[in-house]
C-alpha positions in Angstrom: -127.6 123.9 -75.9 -128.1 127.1 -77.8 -127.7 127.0 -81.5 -126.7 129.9 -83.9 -125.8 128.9 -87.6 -123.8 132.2 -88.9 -122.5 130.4 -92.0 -125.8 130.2 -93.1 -126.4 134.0 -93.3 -123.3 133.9 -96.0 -126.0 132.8 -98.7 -127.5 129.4 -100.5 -124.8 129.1 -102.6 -122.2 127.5 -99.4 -124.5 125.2 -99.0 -127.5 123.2 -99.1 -130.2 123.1 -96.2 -130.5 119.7 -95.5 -132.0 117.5 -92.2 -130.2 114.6 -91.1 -131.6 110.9 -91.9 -133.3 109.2 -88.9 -132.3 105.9 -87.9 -133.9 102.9 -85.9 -132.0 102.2 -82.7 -129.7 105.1 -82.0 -127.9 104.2 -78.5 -124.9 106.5 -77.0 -121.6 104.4 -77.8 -119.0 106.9 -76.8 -119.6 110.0 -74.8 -117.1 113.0 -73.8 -118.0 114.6 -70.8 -115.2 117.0 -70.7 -115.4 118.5 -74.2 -119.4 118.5 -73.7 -118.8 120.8 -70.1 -116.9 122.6 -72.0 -119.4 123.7 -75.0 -122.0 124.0 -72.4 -123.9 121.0 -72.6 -126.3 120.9 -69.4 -126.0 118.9 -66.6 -129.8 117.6 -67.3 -129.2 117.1 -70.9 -125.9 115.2 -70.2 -127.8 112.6 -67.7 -130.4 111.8 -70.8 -128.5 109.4 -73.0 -131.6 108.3 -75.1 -132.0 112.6 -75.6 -128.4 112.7 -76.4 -128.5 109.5 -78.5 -131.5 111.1 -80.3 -129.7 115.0 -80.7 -126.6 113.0 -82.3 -128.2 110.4 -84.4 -130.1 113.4 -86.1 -132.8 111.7 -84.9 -134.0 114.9 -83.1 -132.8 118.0 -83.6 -131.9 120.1 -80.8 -133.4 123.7 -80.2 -132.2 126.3 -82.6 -130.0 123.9 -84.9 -130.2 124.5 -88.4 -128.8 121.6 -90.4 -126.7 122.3 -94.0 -124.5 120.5 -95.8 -121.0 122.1 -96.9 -120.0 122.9 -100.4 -116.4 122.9 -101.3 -113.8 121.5 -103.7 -110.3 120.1 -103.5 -107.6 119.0 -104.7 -107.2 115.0 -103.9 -103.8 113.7 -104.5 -103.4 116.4 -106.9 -105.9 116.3 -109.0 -108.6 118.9 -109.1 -112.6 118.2 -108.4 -114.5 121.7 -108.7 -117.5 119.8 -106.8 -117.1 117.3 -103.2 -118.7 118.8 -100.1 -120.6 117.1 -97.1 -121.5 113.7 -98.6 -122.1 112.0 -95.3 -122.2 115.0 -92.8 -124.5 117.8 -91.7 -123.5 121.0 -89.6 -126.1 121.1 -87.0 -125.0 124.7 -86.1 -122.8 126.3 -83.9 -122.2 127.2 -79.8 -120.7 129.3 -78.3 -118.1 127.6 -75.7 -117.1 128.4 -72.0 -114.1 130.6 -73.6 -116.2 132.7 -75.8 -115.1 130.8 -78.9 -117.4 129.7 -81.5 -116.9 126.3 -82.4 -119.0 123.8 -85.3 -121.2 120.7 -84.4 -121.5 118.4 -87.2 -122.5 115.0 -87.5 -120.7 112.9 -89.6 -122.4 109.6 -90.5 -126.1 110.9 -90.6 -126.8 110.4 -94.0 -126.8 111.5 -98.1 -126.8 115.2 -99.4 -126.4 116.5 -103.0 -122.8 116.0 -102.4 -123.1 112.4 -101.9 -121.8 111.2 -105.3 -123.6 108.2 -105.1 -122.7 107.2 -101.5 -124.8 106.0 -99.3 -124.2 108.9 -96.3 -123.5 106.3 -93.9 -120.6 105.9 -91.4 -119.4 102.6 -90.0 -118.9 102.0 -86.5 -114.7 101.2 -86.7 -114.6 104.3 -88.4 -116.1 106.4 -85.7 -114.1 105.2 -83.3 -111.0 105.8 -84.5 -111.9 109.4 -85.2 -112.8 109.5 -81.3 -110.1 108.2 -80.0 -107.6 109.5 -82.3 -108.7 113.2 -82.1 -108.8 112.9 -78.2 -105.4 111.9 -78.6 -103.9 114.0 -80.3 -105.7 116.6 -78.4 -104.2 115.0 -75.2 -101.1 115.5 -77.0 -100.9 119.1 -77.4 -101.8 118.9 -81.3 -104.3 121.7 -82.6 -107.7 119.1 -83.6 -110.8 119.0 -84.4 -112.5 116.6 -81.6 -115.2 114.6 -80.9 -118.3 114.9 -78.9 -120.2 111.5 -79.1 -120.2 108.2 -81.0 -124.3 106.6 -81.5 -124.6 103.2 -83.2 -127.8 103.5 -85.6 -129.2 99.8 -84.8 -128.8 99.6 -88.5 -125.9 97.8 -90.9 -124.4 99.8 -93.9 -122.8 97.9 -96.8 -119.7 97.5 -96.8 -117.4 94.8 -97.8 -118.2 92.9 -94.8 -121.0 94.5 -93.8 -120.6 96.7 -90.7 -122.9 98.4 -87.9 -123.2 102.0 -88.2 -122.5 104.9 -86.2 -123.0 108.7 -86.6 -120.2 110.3 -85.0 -120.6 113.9 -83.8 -117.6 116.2 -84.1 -116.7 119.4 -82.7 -114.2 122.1 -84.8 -113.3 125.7 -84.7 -115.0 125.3 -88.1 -115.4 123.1 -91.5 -113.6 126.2 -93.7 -111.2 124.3 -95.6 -109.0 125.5 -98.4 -111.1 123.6 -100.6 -114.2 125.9 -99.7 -111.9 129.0 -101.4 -111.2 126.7 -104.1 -115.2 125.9 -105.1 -115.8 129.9 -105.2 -112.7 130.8 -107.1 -113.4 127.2 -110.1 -117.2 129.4 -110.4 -115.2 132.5 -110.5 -117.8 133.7 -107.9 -116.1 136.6 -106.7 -118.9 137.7 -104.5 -119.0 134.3 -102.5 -115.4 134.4 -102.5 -114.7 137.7 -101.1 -117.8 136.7 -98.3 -116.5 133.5 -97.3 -113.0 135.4 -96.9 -114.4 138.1 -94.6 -116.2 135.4 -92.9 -112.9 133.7 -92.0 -111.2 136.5 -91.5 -113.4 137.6 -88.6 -114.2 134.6 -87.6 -110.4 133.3 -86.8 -107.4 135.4 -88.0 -109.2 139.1 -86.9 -105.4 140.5 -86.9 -105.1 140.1 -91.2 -107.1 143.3 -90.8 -104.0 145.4 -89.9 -101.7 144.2 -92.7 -100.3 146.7 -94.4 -100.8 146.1 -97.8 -104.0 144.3 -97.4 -106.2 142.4 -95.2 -106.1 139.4 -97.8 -102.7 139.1 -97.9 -102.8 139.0 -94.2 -105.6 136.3 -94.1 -102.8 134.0 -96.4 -99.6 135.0 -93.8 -102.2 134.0 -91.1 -103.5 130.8 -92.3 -99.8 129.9 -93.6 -98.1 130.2 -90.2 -100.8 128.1 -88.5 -100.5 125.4 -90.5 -96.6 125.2 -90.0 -97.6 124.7 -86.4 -99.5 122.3 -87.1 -97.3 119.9 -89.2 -94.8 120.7 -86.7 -96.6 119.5 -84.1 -98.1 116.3 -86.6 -94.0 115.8 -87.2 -93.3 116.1 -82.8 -95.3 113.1 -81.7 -95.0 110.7 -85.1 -98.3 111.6 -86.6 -99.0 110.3 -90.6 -102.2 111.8 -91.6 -102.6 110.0 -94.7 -104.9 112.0 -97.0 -103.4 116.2 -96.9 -106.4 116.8 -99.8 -107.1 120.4 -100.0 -110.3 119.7 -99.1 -109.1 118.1 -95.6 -107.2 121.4 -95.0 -109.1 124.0 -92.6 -107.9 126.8 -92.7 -108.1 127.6 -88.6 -104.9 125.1 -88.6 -106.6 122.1 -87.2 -106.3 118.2 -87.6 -108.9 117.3 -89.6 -110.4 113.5 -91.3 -109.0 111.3 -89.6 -109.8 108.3 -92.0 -106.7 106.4 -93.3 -104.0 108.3 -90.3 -101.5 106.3 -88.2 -98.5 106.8 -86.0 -95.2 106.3 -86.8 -93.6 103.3 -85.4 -90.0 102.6 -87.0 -88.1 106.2 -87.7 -88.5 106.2 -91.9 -89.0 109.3 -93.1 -90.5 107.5 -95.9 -93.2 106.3 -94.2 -96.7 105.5 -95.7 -99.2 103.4 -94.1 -102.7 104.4 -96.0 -103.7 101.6 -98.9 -104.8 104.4 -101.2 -101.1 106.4 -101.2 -99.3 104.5 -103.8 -96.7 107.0 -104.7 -95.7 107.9 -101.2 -97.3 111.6 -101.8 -98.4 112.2 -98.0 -95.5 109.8 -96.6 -94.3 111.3 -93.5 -91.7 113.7 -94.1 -93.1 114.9 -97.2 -96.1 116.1 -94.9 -94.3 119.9 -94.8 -94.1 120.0 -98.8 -97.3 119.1 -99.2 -98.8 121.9 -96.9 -96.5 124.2 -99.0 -98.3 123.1 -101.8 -102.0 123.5 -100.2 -100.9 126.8 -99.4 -99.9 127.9 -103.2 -103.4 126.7 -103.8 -105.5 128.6 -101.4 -103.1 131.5 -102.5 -104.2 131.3 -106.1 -107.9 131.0 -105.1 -107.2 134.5 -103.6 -105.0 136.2 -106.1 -108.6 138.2 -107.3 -109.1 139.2 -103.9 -105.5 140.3 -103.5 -105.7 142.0 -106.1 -107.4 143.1 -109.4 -104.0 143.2 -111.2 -103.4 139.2 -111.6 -99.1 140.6 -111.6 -99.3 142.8 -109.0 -101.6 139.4 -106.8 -98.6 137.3 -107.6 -96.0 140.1 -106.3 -98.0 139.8 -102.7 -98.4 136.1 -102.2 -95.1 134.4 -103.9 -92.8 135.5 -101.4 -95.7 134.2 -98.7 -95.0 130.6 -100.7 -91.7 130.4 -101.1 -90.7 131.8 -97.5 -92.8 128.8 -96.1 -89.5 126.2 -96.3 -87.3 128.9 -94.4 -90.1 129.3 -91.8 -91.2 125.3 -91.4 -87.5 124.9 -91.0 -87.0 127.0 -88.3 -89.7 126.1 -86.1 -89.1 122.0 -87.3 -85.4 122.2 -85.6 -86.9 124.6 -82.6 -89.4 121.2 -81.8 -87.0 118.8 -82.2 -84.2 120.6 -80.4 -87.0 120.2 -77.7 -86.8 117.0 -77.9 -83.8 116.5 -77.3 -83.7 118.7 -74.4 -82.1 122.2 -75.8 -84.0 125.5 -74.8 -84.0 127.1 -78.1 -86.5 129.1 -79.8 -84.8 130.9 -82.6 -81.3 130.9 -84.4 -81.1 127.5 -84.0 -77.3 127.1 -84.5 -75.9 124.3 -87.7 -73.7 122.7 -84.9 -77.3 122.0 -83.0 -78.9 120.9 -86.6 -76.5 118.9 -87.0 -76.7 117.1 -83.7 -80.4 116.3 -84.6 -80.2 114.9 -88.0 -77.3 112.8 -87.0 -79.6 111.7 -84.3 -82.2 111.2 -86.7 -79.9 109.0 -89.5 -78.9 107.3 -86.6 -83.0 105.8 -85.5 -83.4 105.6 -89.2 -80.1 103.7 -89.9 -80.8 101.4 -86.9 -84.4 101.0 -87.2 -85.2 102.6 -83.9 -89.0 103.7 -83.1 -89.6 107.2 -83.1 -91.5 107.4 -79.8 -89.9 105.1 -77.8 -86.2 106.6 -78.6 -87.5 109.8 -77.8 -89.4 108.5 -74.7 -85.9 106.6 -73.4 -83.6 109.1 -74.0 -85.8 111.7 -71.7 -85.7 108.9 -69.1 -82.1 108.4 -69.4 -81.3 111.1 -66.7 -82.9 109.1 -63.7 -81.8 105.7 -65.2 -78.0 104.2 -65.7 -79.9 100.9 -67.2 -81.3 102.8 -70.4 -78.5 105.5 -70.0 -75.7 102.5 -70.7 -78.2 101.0 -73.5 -78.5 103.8 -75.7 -75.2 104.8 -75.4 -74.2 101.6 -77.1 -77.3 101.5 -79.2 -76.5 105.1 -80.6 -72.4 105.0 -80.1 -70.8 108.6 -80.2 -73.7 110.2 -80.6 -75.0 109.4 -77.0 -71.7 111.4 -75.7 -71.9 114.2 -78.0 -75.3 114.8 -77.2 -74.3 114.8 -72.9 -71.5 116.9 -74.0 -73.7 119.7 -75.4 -76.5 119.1 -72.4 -73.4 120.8 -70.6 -73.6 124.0 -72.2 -77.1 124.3 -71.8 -78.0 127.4 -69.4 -81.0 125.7 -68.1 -80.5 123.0 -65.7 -83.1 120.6 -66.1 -83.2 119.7 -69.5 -85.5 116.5 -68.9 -88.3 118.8 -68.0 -88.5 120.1 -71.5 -87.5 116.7 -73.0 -91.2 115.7 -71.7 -93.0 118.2 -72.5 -92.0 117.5 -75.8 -92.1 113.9 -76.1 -95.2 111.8 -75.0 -94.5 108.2 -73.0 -97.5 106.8 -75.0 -99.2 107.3 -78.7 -102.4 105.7 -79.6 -100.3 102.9 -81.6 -101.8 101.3 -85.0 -101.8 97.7 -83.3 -103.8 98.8 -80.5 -106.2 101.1 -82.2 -106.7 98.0 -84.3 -107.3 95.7 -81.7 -110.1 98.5 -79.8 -112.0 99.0 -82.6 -112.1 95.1 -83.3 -113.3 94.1 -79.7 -116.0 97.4 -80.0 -117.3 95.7 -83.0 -117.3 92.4 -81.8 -118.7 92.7 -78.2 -120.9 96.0 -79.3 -119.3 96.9 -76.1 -116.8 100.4 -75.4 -114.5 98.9 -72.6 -111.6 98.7 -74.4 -112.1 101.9 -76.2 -112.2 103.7 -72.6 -110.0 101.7 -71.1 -107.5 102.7 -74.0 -108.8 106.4 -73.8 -108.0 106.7 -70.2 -104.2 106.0 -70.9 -104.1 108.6 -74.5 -105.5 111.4 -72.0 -102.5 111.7 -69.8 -99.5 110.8 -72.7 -96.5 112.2 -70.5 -97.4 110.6 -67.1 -97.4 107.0 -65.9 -100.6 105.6 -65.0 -101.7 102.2 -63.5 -102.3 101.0 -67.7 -99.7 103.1 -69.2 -97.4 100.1 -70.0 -100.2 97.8 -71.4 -99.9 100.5 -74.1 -96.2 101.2 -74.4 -95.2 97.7 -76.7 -94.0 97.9 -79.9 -95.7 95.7 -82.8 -94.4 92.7 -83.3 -94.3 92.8 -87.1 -92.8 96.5 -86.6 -95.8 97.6 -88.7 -94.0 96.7 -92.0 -97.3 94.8 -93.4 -100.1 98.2 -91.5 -102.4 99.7 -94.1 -105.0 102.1 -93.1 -108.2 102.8 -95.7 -110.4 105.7 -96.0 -112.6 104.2 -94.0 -116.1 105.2 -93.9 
């Protein structure tokens, strides 16, 4: 591995240089040989799993790596904290992957920093697991993600209520920029830092913001704004909740990031919440889109001084980037789920389609219908009379209109884009739960492989896909996810 650290060269202030705690027994848990080919891991270093249990334990740090811990702010459920930052995590550096792109290694896990309010800088082992598996599903999936490289036990407990084994889990992004990191410049009124960190980003991921033609900070904003609208389109595609849409858990390259209280949507309710700690229903399901809006007004005030020195003439620039975010998340929201539902459509999504699709959707929330598995039936319905005759009297005239419309369609295979778009397995709450409680129990990763091998390939059957395909028997009604850590 060859380590650069670039985001150190922007200064002390974005940080604090910082070495990982050691630990007493650090053993390989969970290992991912594909994503480690692909940020060119060695062969040699890959057959060492006490080295790699060392490199991402932070027992040992590998050649070149630099370790700091993050400063930012953020906004958590809408209320404002100038200071957060890497409490539990430190970015070892960066490498340089097989496609030329430079991508983060942090360790999350590997104990306290300045930022640590307290905490103890730990991770527990459930916890790491669930990031694992969840990231390299929702990479399987087609969603934009951070990922993760490896999870090591720490042969020690950390204090929780029960006490759990530890784990540092090691993950890989495009990088830890969040809006939050805007935010902690703009509180100091560090214009300086600010207008650094922006140039940093700007080269570092959206390089186009540089032709816009009124500047290349308004272009940065358009940038960032349109990825993110991908990304919650594609959260909103395969079911996803993410449960905690702080500011601070907002990168900016348009990734998934934290997956700490996240689930999957079971029963279609667009009023879904599953996390413990989301008592008004702020990051429910649908409301995911408005709250992305809302990130996106913040990281456009933090860069109203960079926009421009005329606070009026800032607001004139990035408003109508705001409030043209509804129009555009529309759009490309009816685009996916016309997808789904087997219409070729890109653009000018016709009110007769929309239509079509909401009535589908009142329909699954009316009846109680799982999002997934309607989805998943419907696409099968072409090859199949059996589920063909059962949704038609599940969903009634809407199962004919739908066929009716199929007809117009110019392409002629509409269930080839019906898969694409909708998976034949998720990594379900019940059966996350159920890994991560036999990993803990057994100290062993079976289950979380076996369960991995099935979330890699989620539009083909394989030998174990069905083990993987049953609903919950409580419908999740009584599922609460924490922030764990």
């Amino acid at each position: 591995m060859k380590f650069d650290n670039s985001y150190i060269r922007l200064g002390e202030a974005f940080y604090q240089r910082i070495s990982p705690s050691t630990v007493t027994d650090p053993k390989l848990f969970l290992w991912n040989n594909a994503l480690a080919d692909s940020v060119s891991i060695s062969p040699a270093e890959q057959q060492s799993p006490n080295l790699l249990a060392n490199y991402f334990s932070g027992n040992q740090l590998p050649a070149g790596a630099d370790p700091i811990a993050l400063a930012y702010a953020g906004h958590q459920f809408g209320h404002f904290n100038p200071q957060l930052g890497d409490g539990r995590a430190h970015l070892l550096g960066e490498i340089i992957d097989k496609q030329g792109q430079r991508v983060d290694i942090q360790l999350k896990g590997s104990g306290p920093t300045r930022f640590s309010r307290q905490g103890d800088g730990r991770c527990a082992l459930g916890p790491a697991i669930r990031e694992y598996i969840m990231s390299e599903a929702m990479h399987a999936l087609g969603v934009p993600t951070t990922r993760s490289l490896a999870v090591v036990t720490s042969g020690e407990m950390v204090y929780r209520d029960p006490p759990q084994p530890g784990a540092i889990v090691t993950r890989v992004a495009s990088s830890h920029l969040r809006v939050g990191t805007f935010q902690y410049f703009a509180a100091q009124q560090d214009i300086a830092s600010l207008s650094a960190l922006t140039d940093y980003a700007i080269e570092r991921h959206f390089p186009d913001a540089m032709q816009h033609p009124t500047n290349k900070v308004v272009g940065f904003l358009e940038l960032v704004i349109e990825q993110q609208i991908k990304l919650v389109v594609e959260w909103l595609r395969v079911g996803f909740i993410h449960g905690v849409m702080n500011t601070d858990n907002c990168a900016i390259s348009g990734e998934t990031i934290d997956f700490g209280p996240c689930a999957m949507l079971g029963i279609y309710d667009p009023a879904t919440v599953y996390s413990s700690i989301d008592r008004q229903g702020r990051y429910a399901f649908a409301n995911q889109p408005t709250i992305t809006q809302w990130n996106m007004a913040r990281l456009a005030e933090a860069l109203l001084p960079l926009i421009d020195q005329d606070q009026d003439k800032a607001l004139q620039h990035a408003e109508p980037l705001i409030q043209a975010f509804s129009a555009q998340f529309e759009q490309e929201y009816f685009a996916m789920l016309a997808g789904k539902i087997g219409l070729n459509q890109t653009e000018n999504i016709q009110q007769t389609d929309k239509d079509l699709i909401q009535a589908l959707l009142n329909q699954m929330r009316n009846k109680q219908m799982d999002y997934t598995h309607t989805f998943d039936r419907l696409t099968d319905a072409f090859d199949d009379n059996r589920i063909a005759d059962s949704l038609n009297s599940e969903l009634g005239d809407w199962f004919a209109l739908w066929q009716k419309r199929l007809q117009h369609e110019e392409q002629s295979h509409p269930k080839t884009i019906m898969r694409q778009h909708n998976p034949r397995v998720i990594p379900r709450n019940h059966h996350i739960e159920a890994v991560l409680s036999e990993c803990i129990a057994t100290g062993n990763n079976h289950e979380a492989e076996k369960l991995l091998a099935v979330l890699r390939k989620p539009y083909s059957l394989t030998d174990n896909t069905h083990l993987y395909q049953d609903l919950p028997v409580d419908a999740d009604r009584d599922y609460r996810t924490y922030c764990g850590t």
